[in-house]
TIMARDO-697742 format. One record per residue: residue number from 1; x, y, z of N, C-alpha, C, O in turn. Coordinates in steps of 0.1 Angstrom, whole numbers. Layout:
BEGIN
+-----+--------+---------+-------+---------+----------+-------+--------+---------+-------+--------+---------+-------+
| pos | n_east | n_north |  n_up | ca_east | ca_north | ca_up | c_east | c_north |  c_up | o_east | o_north |  o_up |
+-----+--------+---------+-------+---------+----------+-------+--------+---------+-------+--------+---------+-------+
| NUM |      X |       Y |     Z |       X |        Y |     Z |      X |       Y |     Z |      X |       Y |     Z |
...
+-----+--------+---------+-------+---------+----------+-------+--------+---------+-------+--------+---------+-------+
***
This chain:
BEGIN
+-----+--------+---------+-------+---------+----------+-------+--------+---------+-------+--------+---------+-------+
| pos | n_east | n_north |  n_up | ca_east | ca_north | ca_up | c_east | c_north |  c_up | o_east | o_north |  o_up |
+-----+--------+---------+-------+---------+----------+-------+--------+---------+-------+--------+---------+-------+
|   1 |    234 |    -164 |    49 |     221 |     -162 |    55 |    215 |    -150 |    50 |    202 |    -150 |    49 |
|   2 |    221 |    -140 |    48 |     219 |     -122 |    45 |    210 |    -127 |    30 |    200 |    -119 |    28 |
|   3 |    212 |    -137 |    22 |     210 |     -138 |     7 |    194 |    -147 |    10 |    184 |    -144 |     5 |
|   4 |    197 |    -157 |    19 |     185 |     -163 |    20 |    172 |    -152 |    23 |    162 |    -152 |    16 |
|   5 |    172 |    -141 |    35 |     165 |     -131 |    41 |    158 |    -126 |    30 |    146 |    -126 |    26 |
|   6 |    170 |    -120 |    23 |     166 |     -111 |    11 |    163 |    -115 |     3 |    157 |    -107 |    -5 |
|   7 |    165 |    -129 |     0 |     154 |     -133 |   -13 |    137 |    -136 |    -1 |    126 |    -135 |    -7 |
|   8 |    137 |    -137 |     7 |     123 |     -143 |    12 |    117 |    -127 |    14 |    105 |    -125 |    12 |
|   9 |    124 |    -119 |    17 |     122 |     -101 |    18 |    114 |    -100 |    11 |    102 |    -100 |    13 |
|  10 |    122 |    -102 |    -5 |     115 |      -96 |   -18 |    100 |    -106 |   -23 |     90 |    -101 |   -28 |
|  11 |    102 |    -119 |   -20 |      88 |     -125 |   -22 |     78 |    -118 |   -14 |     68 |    -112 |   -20 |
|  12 |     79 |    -118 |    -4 |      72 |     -109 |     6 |     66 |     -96 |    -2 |     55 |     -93 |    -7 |
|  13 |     76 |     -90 |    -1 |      76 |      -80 |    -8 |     68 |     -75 |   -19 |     60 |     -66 |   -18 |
|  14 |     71 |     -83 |   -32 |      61 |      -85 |   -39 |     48 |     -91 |   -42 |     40 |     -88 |   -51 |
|  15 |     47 |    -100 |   -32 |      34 |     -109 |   -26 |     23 |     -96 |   -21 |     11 |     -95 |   -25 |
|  16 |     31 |     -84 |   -10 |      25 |      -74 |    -7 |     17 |     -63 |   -15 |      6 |     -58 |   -11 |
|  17 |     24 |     -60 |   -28 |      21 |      -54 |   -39 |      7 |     -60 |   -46 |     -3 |     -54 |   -50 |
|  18 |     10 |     -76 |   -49 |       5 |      -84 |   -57 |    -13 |     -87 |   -46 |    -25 |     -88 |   -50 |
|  19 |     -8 |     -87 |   -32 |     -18 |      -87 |   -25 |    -33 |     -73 |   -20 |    -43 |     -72 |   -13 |
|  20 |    -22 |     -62 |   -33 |     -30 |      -51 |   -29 |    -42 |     -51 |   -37 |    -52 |     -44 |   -35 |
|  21 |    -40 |     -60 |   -45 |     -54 |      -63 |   -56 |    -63 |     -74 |   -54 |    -75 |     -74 |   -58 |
|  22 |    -55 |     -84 |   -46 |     -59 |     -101 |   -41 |    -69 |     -94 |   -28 |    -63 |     -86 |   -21 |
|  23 |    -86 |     -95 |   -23 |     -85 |      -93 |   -14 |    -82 |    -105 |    -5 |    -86 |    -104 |     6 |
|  24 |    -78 |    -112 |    -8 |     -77 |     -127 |     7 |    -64 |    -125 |     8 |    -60 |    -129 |    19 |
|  25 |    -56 |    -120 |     3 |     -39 |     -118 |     6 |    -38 |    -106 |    10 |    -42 |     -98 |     2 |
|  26 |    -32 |    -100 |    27 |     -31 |      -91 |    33 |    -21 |     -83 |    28 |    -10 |     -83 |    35 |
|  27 |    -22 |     -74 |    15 |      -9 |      -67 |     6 |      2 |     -61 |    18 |     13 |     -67 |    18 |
|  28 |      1 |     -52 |    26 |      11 |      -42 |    34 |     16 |     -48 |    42 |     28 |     -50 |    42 |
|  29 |      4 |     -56 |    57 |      15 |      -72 |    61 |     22 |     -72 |    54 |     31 |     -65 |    56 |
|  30 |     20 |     -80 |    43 |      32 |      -92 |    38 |     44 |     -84 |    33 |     56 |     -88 |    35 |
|  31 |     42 |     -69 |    26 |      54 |      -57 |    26 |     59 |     -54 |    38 |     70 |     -50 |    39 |
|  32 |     52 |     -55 |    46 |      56 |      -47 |    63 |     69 |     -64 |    67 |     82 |     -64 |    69 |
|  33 |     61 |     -72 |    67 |      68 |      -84 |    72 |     88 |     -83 |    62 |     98 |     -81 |    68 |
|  34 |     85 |     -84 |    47 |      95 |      -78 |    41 |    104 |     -77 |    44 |    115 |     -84 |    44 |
|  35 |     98 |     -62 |    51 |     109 |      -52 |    53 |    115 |     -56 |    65 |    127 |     -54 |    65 |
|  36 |    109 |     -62 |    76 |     115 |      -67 |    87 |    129 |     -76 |    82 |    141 |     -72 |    85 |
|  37 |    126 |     -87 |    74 |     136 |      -94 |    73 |    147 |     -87 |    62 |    157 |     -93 |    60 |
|  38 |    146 |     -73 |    55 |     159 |      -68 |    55 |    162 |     -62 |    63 |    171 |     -55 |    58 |
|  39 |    159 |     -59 |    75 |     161 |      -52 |    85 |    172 |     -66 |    98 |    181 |     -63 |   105 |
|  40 |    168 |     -76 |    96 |     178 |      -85 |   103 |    187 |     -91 |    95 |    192 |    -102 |    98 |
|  41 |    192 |     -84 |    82 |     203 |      -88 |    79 |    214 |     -79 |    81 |    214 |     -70 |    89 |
|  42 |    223 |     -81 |    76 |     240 |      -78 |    82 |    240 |     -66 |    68 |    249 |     -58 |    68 |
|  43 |    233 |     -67 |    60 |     236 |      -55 |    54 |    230 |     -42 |    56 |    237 |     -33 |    51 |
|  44 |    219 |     -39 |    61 |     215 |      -24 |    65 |    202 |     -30 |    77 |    197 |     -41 |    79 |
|  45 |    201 |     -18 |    83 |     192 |      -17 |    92 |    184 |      -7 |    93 |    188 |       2 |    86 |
|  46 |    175 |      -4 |    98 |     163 |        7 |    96 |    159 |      10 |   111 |    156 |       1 |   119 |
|  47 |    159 |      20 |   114 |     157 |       31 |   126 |    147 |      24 |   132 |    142 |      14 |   126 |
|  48 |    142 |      28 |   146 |     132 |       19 |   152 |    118 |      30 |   144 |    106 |      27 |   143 |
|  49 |    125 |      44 |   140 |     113 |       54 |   136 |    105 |      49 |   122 |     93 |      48 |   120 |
|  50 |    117 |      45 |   114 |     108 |       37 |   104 |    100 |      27 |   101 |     91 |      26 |    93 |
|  51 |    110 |      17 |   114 |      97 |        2 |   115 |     83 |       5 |   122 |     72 |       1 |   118 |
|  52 |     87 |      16 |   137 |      74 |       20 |   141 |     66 |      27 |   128 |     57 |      21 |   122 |
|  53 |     69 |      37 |   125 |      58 |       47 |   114 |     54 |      33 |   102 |     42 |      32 |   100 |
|  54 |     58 |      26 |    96 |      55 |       19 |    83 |     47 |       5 |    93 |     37 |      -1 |    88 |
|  55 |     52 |       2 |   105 |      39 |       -6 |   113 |     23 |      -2 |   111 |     14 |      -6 |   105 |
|  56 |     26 |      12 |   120 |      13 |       18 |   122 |      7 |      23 |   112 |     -4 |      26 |   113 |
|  57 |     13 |      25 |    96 |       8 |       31 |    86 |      0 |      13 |    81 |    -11 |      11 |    78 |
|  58 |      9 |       4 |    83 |       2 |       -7 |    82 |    -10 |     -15 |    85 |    -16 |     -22 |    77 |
|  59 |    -13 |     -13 |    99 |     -17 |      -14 |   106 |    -31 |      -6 |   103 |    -41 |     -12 |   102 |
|  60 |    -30 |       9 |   103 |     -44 |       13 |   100 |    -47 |      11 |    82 |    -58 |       6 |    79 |
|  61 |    -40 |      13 |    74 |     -41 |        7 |    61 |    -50 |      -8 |    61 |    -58 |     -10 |    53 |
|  62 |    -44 |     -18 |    72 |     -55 |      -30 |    67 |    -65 |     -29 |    76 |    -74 |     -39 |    74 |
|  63 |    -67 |     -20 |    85 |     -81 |      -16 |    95 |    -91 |     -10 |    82 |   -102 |     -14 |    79 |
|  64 |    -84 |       1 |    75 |     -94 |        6 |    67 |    -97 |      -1 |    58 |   -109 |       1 |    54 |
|  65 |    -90 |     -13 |    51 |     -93 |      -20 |    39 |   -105 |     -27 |    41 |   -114 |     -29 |    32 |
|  66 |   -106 |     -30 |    55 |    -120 |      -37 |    60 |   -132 |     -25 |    57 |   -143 |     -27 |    52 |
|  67 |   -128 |     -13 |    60 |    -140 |       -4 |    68 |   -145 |       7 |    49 |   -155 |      11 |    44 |
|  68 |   -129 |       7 |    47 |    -139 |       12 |    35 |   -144 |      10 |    23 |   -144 |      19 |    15 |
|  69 |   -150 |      -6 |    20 |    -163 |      -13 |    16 |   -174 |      -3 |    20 |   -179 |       7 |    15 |
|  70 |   -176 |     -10 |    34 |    -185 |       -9 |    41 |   -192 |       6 |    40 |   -204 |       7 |    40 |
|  71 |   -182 |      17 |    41 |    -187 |       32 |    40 |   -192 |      32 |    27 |   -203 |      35 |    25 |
|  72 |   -181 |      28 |    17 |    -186 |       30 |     5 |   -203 |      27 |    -3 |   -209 |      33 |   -12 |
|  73 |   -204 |      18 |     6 |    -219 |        9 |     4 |   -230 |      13 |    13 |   -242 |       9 |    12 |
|  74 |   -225 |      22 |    22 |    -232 |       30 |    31 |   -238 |      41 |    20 |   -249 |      42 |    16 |
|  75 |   -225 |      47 |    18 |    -227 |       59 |    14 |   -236 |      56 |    -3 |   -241 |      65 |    -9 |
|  76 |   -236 |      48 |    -8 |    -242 |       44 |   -18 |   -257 |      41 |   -14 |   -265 |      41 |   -23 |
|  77 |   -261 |      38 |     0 |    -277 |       36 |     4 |   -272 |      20 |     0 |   -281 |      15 |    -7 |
|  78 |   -265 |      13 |     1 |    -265 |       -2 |     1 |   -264 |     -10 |    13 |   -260 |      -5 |    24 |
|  79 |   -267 |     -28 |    10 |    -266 |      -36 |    21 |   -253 |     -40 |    24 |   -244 |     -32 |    20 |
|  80 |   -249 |     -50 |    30 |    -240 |      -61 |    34 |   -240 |     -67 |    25 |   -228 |     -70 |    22 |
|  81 |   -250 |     -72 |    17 |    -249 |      -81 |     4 |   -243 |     -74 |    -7 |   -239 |     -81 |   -17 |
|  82 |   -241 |     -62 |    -7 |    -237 |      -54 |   -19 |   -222 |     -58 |   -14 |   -216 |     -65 |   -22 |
|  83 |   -217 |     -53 |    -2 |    -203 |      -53 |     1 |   -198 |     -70 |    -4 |   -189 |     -72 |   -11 |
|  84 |   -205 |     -76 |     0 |    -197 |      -90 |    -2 |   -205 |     -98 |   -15 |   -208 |    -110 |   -16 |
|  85 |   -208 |     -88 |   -24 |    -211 |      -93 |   -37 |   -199 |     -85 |   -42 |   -191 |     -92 |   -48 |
|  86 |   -197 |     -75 |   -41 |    -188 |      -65 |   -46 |   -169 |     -70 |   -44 |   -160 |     -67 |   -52 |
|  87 |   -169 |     -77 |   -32 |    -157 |      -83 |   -28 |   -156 |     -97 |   -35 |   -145 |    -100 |   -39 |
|  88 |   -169 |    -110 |   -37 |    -163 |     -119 |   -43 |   -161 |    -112 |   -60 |   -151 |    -113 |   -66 |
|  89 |   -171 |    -106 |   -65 |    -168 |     -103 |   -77 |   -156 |     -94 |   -82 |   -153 |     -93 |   -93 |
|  90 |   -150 |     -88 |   -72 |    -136 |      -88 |   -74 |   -127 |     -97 |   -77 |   -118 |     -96 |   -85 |
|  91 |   -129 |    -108 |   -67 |    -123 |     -120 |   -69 |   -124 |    -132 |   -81 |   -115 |    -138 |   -86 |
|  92 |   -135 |    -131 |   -84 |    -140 |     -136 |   -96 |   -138 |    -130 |  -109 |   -135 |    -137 |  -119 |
|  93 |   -139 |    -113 |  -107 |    -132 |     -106 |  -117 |   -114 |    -110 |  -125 |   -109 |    -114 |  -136 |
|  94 |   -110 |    -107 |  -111 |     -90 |     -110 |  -113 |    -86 |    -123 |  -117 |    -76 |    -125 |  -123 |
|  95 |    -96 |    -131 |  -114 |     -91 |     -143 |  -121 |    -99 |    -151 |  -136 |    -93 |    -159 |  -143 |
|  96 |   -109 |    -148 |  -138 |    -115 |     -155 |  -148 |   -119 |    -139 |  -162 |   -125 |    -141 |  -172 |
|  97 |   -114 |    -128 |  -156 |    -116 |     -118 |  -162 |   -107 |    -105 |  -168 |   -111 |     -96 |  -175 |
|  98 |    -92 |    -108 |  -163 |     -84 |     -105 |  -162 |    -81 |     -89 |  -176 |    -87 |     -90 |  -187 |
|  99 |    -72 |     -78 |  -174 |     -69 |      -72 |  -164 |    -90 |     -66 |  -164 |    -96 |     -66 |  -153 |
| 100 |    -94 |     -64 |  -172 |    -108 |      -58 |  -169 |   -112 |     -62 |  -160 |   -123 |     -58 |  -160 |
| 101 |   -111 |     -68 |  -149 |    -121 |      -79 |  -140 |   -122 |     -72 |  -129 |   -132 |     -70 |  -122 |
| 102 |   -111 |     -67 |  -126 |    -106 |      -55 |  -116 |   -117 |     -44 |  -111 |   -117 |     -38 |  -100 |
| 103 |   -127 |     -41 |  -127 |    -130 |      -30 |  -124 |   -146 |     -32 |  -125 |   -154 |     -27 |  -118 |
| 104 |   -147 |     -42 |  -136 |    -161 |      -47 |  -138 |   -168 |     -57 |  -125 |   -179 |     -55 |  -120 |
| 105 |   -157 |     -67 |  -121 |    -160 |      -78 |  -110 |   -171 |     -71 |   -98 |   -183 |     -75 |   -96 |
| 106 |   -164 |     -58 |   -89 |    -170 |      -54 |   -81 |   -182 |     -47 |   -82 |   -190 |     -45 |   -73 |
| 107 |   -183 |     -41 |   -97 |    -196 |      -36 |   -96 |   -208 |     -48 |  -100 |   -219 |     -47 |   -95 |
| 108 |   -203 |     -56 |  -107 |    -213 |      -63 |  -112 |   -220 |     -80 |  -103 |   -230 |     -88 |  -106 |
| 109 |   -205 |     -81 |   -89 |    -208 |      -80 |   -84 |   -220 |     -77 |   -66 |   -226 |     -85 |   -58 |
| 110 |   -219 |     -65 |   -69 |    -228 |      -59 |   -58 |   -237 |     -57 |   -63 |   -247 |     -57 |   -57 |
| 111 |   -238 |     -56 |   -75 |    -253 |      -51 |   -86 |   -260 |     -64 |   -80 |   -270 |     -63 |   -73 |
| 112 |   -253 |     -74 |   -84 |    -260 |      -84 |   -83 |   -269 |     -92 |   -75 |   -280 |     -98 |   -77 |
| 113 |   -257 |     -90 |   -61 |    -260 |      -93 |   -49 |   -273 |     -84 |   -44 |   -282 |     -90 |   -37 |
| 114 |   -275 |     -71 |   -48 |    -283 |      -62 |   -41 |   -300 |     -65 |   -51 |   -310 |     -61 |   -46 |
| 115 |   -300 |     -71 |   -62 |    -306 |      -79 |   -68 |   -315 |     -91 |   -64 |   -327 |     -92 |   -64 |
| 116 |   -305 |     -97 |   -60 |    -311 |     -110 |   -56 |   -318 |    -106 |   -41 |   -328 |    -112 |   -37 |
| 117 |   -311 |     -95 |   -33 |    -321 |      -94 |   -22 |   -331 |     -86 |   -23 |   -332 |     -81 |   -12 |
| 118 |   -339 |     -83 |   -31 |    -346 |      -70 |   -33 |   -347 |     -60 |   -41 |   -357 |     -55 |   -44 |
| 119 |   -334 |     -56 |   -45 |    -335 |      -38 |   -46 |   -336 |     -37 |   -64 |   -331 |     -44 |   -73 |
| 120 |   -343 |     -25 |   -66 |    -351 |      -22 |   -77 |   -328 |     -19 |   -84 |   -317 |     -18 |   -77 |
| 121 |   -331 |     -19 |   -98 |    -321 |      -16 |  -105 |   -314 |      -6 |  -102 |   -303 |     -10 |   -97 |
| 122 |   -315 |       5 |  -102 |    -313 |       13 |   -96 |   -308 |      19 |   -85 |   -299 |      27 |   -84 |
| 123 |   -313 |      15 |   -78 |    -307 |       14 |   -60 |   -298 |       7 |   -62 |   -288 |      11 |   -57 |
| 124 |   -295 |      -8 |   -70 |    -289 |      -19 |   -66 |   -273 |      -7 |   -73 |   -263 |      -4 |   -66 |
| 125 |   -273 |      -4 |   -85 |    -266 |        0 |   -93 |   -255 |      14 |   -82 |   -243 |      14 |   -81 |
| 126 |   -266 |      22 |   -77 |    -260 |       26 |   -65 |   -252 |      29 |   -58 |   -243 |      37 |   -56 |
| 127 |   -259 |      11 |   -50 |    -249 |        4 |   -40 |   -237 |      -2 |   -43 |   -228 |      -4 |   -35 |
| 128 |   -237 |      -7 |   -58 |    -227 |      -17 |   -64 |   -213 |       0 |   -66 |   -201 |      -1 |   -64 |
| 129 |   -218 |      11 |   -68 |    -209 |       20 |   -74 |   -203 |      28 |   -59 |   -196 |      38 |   -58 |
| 130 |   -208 |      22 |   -49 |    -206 |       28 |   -36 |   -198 |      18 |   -32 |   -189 |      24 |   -25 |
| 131 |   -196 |       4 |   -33 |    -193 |       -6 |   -28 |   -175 |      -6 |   -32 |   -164 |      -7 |   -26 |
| 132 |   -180 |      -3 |   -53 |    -169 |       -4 |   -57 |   -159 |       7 |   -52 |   -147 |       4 |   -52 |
| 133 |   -162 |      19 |   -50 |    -155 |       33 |   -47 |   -150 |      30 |   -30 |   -141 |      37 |   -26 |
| 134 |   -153 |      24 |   -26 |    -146 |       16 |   -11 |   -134 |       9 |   -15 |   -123 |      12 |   -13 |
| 135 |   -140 |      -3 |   -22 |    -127 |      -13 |   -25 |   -115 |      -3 |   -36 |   -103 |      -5 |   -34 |
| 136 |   -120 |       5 |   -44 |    -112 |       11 |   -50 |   -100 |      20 |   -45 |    -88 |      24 |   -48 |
| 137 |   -110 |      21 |   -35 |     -99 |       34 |   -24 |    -91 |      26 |   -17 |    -79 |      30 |   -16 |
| 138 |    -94 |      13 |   -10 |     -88 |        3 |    -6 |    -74 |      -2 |   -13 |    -63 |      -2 |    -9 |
| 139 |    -78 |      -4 |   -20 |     -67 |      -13 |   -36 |    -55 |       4 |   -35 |    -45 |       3 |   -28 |
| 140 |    -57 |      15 |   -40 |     -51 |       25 |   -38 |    -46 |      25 |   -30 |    -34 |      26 |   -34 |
| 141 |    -46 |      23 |   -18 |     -46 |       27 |    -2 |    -31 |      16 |    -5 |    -19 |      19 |    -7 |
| 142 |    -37 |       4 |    -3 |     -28 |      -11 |    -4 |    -15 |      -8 |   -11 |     -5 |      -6 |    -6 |
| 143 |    -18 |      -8 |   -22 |      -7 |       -6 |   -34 |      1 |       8 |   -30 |     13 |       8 |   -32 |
| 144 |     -5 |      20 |   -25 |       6 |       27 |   -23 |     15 |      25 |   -12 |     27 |      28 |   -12 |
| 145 |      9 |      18 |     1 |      19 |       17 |    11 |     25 |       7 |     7 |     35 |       8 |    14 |
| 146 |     26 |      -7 |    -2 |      36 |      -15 |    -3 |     44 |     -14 |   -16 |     53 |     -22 |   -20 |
| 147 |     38 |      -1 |   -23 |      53 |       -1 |   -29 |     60 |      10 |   -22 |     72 |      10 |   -22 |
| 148 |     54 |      17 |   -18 |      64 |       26 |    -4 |     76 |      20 |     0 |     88 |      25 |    -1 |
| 149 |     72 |       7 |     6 |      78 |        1 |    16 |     85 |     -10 |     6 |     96 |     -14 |    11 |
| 150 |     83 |     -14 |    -4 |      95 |      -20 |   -10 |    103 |     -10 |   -16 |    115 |     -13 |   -14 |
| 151 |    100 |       5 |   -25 |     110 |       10 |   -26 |    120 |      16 |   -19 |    131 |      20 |   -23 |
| 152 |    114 |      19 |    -6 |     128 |       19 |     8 |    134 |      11 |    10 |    146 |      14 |    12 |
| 153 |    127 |      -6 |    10 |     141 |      -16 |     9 |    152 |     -18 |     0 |    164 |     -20 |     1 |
| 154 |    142 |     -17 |   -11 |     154 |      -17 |   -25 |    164 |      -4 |   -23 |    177 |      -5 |   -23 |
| 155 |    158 |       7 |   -21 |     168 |       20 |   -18 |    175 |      18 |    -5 |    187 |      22 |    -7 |
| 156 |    175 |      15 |     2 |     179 |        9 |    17 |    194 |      -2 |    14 |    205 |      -2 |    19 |
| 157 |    189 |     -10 |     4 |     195 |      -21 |     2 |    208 |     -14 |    -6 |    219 |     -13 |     0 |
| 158 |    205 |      -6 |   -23 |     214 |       -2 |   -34 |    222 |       7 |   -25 |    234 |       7 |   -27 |
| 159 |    217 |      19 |   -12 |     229 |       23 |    -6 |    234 |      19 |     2 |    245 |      25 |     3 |
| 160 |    232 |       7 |    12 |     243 |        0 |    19 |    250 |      -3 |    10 |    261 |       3 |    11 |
| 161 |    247 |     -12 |    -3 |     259 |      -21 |   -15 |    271 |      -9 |   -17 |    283 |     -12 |   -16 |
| 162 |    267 |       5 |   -19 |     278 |       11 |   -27 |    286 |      17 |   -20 |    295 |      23 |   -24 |
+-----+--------+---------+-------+---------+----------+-------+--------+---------+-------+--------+---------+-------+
***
């Protein structure tokens, strides 16, 4: 059973990491979740101090993932349309644009979106570099708490083995 956990851990686990760049896949969840399931196996266990702190680091990590778009595109003088031009073109970037898409998607993007509603070149350009500096910080934010949290499991795991 310990073998089944920890292999579904590490998908997790990795799904988490892989999710820090996906925005429809909740990256630190699915790390947070992980870690739980090496935590119910028979080979190591983790303090209630670490499940609480790596919860709550979770927990606000995917509160901000929402929120800082939204500042970002604020603080750029942008709309709503920038933010969720800036978010599909992320999406659109990672998959049909690959690795560039990452960085181009969101700006080009919000440029877009802020385009089609209005805004002179300029402004739109702005909002799209305000939009992207949200999701950027986001993706950062994501990626560092779940490889955090996998390399405590993997370290968790190599010192119970020996």
């Amino acid at each position: 059973m310990d073998f089944i956990l920890i292999l579904l851990a590490f998908i997790l686990l990795l799904t988490g990491i892989v999710g820090a760049f996906i925005p429809v896949l909740p990256g630190p969840p699915f790390s947070y979740a992980g870690l739980l399931l090496i935590h119910f196996t028979s080979i190591t266990a983790f303090s209630a101090r670490v499940l609480i702190t790596f919860g709550i680091i979770t927990l606000l990590i995917t509160l901000a993932d929402y929120l800082l778009p939204i500042w970002g595109t604020k603080l750029g003088k942008g709309t709503r349309h920038g933010m969720w031009g800036a978010s599909i073109g992320l999406v659109v970037g990672i998959f049909f644009f690959p690795p560039l898409g990452v960085l181009i998607g969101p700006i080009a993007g919000a440029w877009l979106a802020e385009k089609v509603n209005g805004k002179e070149s300029r402004d739109a350009f702005r909002s799209a570099l305000g939009s992207f500096v949200g999701l950027l910080l986001g993706i950062v934010l994501k990626f560092t708490v779940s490889i955090a949290m996998t390399w405590y499991a993997i370290y968790a795991l190599i010192t119970a083995m020996a």
